[in-house]
N, C-alpha and C positions, 0 to 999 in steps of 0.2 A: 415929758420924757426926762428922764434921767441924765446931766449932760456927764462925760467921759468924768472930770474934774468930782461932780458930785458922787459917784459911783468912787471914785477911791476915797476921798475924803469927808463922809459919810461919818456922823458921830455916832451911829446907832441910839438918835435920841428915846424909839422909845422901846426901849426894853426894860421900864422899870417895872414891866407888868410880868415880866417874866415867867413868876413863879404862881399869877393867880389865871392860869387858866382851869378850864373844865375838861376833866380827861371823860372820853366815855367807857361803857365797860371794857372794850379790847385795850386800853390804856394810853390813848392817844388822843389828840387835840386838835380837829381842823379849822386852821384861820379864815373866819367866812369873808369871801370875796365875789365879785361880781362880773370873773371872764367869759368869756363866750363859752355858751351851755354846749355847743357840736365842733368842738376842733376840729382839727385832723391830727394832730400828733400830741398825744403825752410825754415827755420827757420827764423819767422818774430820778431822783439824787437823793441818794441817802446821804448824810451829815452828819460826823461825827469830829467834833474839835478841829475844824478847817478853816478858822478865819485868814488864816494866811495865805490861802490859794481861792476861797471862795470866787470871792470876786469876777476873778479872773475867767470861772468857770461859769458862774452866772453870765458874766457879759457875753462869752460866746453863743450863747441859747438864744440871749436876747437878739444878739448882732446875725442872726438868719438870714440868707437868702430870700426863701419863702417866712409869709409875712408873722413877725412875731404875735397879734392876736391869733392867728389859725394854732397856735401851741399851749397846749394847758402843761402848764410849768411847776409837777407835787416836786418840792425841797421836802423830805423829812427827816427830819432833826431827830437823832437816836439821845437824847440829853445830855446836848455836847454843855460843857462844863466852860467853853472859855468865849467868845462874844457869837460865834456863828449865830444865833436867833436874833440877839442884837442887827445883826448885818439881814438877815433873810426877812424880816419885817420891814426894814428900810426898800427892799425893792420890790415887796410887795404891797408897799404903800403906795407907791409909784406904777405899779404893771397889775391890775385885775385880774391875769391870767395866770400869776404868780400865788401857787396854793401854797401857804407856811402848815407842816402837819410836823406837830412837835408829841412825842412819845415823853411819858411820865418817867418813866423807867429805863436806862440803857440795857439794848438785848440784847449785847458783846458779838454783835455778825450784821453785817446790810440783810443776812435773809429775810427779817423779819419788816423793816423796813420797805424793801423791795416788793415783799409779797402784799403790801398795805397799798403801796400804790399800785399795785394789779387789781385790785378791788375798786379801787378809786377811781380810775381811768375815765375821762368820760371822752379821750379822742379812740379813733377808729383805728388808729396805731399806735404801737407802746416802744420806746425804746430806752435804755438805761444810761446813765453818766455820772462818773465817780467825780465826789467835788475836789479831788484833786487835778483831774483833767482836763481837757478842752476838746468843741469839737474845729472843726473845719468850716468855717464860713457859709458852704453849701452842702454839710452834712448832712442836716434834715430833708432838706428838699430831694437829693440826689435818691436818699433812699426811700421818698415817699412816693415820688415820682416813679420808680423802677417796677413799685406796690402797686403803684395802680392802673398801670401799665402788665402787668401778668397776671393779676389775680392773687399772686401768692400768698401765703402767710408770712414769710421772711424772706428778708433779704439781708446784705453783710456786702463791705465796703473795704476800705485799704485804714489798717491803724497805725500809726507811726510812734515810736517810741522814741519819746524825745531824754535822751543822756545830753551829760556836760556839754560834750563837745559834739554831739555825733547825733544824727538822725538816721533810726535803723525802721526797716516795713517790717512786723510782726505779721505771721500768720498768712503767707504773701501766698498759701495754697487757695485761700478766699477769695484774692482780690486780683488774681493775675493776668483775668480776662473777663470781659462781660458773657455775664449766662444768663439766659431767659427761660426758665421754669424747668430746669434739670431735678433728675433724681439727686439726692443731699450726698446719697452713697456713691453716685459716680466719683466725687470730687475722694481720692485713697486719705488723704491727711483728715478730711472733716472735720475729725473730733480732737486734731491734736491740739487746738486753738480754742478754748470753751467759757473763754471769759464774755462779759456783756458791753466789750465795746463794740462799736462800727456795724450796729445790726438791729435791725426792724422788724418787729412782730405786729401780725393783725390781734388786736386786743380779745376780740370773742373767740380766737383761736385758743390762746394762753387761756382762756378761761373754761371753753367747752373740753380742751383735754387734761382741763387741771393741773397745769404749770405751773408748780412753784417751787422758791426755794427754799432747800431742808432746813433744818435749825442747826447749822453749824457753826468751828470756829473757820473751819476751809475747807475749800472744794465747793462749798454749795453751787458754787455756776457751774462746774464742771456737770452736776447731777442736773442740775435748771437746762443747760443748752444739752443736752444728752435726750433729755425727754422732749425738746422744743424738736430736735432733729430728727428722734424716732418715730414720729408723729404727724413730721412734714411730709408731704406726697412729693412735693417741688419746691426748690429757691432758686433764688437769682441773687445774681452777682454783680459789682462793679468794679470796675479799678481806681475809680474817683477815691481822695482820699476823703475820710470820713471824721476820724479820729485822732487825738493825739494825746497819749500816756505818758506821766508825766515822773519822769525814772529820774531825776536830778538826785544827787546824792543826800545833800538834804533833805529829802523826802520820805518819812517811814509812816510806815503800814503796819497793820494788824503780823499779817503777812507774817515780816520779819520776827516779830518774835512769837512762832507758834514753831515748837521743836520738830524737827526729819520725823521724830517717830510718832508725832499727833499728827503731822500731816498724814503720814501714814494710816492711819487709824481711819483717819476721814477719807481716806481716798478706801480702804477696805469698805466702808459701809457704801462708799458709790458702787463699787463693784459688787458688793450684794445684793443694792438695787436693780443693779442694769441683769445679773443673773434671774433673779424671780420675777423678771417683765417679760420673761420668756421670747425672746425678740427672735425672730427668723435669723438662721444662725449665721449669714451672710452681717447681716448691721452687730453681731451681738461680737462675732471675729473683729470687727474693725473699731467697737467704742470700747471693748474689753481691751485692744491691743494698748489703745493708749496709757490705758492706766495700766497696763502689768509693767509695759516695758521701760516707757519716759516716768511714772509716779514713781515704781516700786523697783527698778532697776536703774536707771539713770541718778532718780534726784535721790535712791538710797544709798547707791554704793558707789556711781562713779564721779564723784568729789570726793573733794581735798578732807571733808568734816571725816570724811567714811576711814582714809588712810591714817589721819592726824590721831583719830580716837584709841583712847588704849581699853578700850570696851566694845570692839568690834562682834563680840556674843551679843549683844543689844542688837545690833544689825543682824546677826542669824536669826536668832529668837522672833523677830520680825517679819522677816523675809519667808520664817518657817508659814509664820500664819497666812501669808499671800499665799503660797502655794498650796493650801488647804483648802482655798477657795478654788481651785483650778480640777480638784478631785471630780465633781461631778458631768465635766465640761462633754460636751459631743466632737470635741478636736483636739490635737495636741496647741496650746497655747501658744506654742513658740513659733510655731510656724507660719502667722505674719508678721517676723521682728523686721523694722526697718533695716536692721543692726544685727548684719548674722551673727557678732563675736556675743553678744546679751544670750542668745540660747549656749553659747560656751557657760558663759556662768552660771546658768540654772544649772546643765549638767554638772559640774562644778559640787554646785552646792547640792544637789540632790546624793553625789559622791561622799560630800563630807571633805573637800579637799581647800579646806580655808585659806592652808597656803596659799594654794595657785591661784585663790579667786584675788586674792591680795596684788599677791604677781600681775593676776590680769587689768588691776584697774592701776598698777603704776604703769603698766604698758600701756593703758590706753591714759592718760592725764599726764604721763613726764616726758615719755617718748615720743619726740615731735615729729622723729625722721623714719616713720615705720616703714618695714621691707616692707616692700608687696612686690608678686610676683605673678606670672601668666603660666598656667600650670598646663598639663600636657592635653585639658579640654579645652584650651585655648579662652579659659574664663578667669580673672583677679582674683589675690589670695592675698590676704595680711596671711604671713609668720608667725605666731603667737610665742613668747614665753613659754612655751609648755610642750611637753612630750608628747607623742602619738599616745591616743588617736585626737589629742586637742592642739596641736602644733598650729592647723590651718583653719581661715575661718574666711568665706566667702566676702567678695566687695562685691556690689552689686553692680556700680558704672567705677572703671579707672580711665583717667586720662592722661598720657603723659606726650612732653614735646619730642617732639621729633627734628625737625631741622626749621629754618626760616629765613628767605631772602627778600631783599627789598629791590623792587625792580617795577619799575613803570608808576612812580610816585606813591609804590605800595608797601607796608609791610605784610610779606604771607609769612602766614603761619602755619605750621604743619603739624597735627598731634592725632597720636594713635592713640582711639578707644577701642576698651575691653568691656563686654562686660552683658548683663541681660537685654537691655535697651537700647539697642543701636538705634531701631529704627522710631526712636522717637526723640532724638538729638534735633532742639527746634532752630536753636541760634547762639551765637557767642553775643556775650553780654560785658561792655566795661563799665563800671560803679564806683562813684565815688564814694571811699570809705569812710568818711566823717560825714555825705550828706545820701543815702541811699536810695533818695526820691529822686536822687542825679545819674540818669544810666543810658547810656547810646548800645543800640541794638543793632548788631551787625547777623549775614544770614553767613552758615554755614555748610559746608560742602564737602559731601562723603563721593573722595575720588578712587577706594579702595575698598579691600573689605575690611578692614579697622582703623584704614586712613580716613581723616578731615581735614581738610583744609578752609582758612580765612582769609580775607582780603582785608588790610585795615587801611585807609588814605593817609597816606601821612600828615597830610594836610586836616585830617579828622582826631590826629594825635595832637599837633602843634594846637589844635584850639580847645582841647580838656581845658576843663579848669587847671589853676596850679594848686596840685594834691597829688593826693595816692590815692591809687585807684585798684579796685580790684578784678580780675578779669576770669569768666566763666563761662562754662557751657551750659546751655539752661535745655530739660528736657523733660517730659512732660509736664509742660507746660510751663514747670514753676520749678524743679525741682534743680539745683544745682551742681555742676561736675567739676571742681578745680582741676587746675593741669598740674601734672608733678613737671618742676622742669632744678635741673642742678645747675642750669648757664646764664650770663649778665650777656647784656647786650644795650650800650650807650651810642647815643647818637646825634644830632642836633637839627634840629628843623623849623625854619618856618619864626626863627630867634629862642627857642624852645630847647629845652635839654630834653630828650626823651629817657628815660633810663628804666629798661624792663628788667625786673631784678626778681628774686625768688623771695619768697618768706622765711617765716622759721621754722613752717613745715615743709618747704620745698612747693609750698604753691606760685604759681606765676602770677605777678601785677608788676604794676607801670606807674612811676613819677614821673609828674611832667613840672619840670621847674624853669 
């Protein structure tokens, strides 16, 4: 075995062979090795100019739970140009189970990679990792264990996104309870989260419905876990964390430099796909939502790139052709926007009122302290920048504080919601802001008909960690409700400063210093 020491310090002795392998016709090269012929899990890594992180993302594969022989381990190498095959040869000199598949040719996307080791596989389960990332110690087991335990073809775990300072849960509609062999469509977000972390596929599944990924510069996962989902009868869930993406500022991607309006392009042709797959129009509403409204509304118009630009007809011109695609539809499109103010803007743009659509996205990006109001149906209204009949635009849950006293070693708290879902407000939640895998779960209590009330110990305050924390109502299941509050409220407990203070949008959290 490999000790810790030799795994970084590692000279890549022999990669002088580099450049005389034998590619076969599809243009690739597999380094013949001698690991167990019946895994249980493939773990697929595409490679492209990662010597800097490799490492790190190897040792987690290797450092499993369940036993590193049971994982056949394809690295393929898309012809990274700086030591990565140097480095992937070195642990596969050391680990049998360790396949090196080095491509002649760079194919400028993992798709291609990806779809090589779906061919490859010889465990019973496939699951993907960017060699920039890392998983969780008991990532593989947790979700092979879950597999073989329901039957399923997939299953999908908690991914953490590791920034500078801060660890935030991505995609937390996946991971926010355990499921054992639910419809994929119960879960409303599914498809908002479509990357290949934290997720387990049966391998004769991905092959029997011809799973693969397109030849893109981006999106491809998005159309890969689209078809993975449409095709799923059942998955399952966990809340174990699985994954960790690796968002350090230092870290760049293909990603970044592929322009708004080629992402666009690519997110267009998923959506032509997911249209002529003719899907039952329930799944074809909810994997079409996400890309009309988060691809081609959100990441086109409501950033800073969209305001800054002095060629905002580029973003029309664009936007016209999305909505081209929506001509044929058997629904109006907009009508499952998470985001009632995004069907303001189609209308908008369907008017030709480029102004207002301008107006509306400084209102939603600079205006932090937006009115909302409770109008005479007794349901939230943002205010909009704009004249009737676009002045108003539905919120779906408001919550705002009401009063709060501290009495019998407690703080209560008192806040009135507004809004569609009362009756599936499950709990108040505090989280720490820099660490997100840090959060005390408190129950909640509807003593009105849009009063709630919490009990917090103050003795459960004094022992937060010392940070900033953020505080929320979580309701179906995962989804979140901040409280509008405009009041401070300091206090000391327990040798603890408590100090509940508002944001800078008027949402309520807590330093405990």
């Amino acid at each position: 075995m490999l000790t810790f020491l030799t795994r970084i310090f590692s000279n890549g002795a022999v990669s002088s062979a580099a450049d005389s392998y034998t590619y076969n016709q599809e243009g690739y090269y597999v380094h013949p090795t001698n690991g167990n012929p019946n895994p249980k899990v493939t773990v697929i890594m595409p490679v492209y100019n990662a010597e800097k992180t490799l490492r790190k993302t190897i040792d987690s594969v290797i450092d499993q739970t369940i036993d590193f022989d049971e994982i056949e381990f394809l690295i393929i190498d898309d012809k990274s140009t700086d030591d990565s095959r140097s480095i992937i040869l070195d642990y596969a000199n050391a680990y049998p189970n360790i396949v090196p598949v080095f491509f002649k040719n760079n194919n400028g996307s993992p798709a291609k990679p990806r779809n090589t080791g779906i061919e490859l596989a010889k465990g019973e389960y496939t699951m993907f990792i960017d060699s920039d990332d890392w998983l969780s110690p008991n990532g593989i087991e947790a979700l092979y264990k879950l597999l073989e335990k329901t039957g399923d073809p997939y299953a999908i775990g908690s991914t953490i996104k590791v920034e500078d300072n801060k660890l935030v849960v991505t995609g937390e509609y996946n991971s926010c309870e355990y499921r054992e062999s639910i419809n994929p469509c119960s879960i409303p977000h599914i498809f908002q989260h479509l990357g290949p972390t934290a997720r387990m596929m049966r391998t004769q599944f991905l092959r029997d419905h011809n799973c693969r990924f397109p030849d893109m510069k981006f999106a491809e996962d998005k159309q890969f876990f689209i078809d993975v989902l449409t095709n799923c009868p059942s998955i399952s869930t966990t809340k174990d964390v699985i994954y960790y993406v690796n968002r350090f500022k230092d870290n760049k991607s293909l990603v970044s430099t592929t322009t708004i309006f080629e992402k666009t392009d690519t997110n267009l042709a998923v959506i032509r796909h997911v249209i002529q797959k003719e899907l039952p129009e329930e799944i074809e509403r909810m994997a079409l939502n996400r890309l009309y409204e988060f691809d081609c509304i959100t990441r086109l118009f409501n950033r800073h790139h969209f305001l800054r630009s002095i060629r905002k007809d580029k973003y029309y011109k664009k936007f016209a052709e999305v909505l081209e695609t929506t001509k044929g539809l058997r629904y109006d499109f907009t009508e499952n926007f998470f985001e009632p103010w995004h069907k303001v803007l189609v209308d908008l743009f369907k008017q030709e009122r480029y102004t207002d659509i301008v107006r509306l996205i400084e209102w939603s990006l600079k205006d932090t302290t937006k009115e909302m109001v409770i109008r005479e149906d007794g349901l939230p209204y943002y205010r909009l920048p704009l004249e009737e009949p676009f002045e108003w635009a539905r919120i779906n849950m408001l919550a705002v504080y009401k009063e709060h006293v501290i009495e019998d070693g407690q703080f209560v708290l008192r806040v009135n919601i507004y809004g569609d879902d009362l009756d599936k407000v499950n709990c108040f939640v505090i989280r720490q802001r820099d660490n997100e895998l840090n959060e005390t779960v408190l129950p909640i209590d509807q003593i009105g008909e849009n009063l709630f009330e919490i009990k917090i110990p103050l003795d459960l305050l004094a022992n937060l960690n010392t940070a900033s924390h953020t505080m929320f109502i979580r309701y179906y299941d995962y989804r979140k409700l901040h409280i509008k509050m405009n009041t401070r409220r300091i206090f000391e407990h327990g040798g603890k400063k408590i100090d509940f203070y508002t944001t800078i949008g008027d949402n309520f959290g807590v330093n405990v210093r």
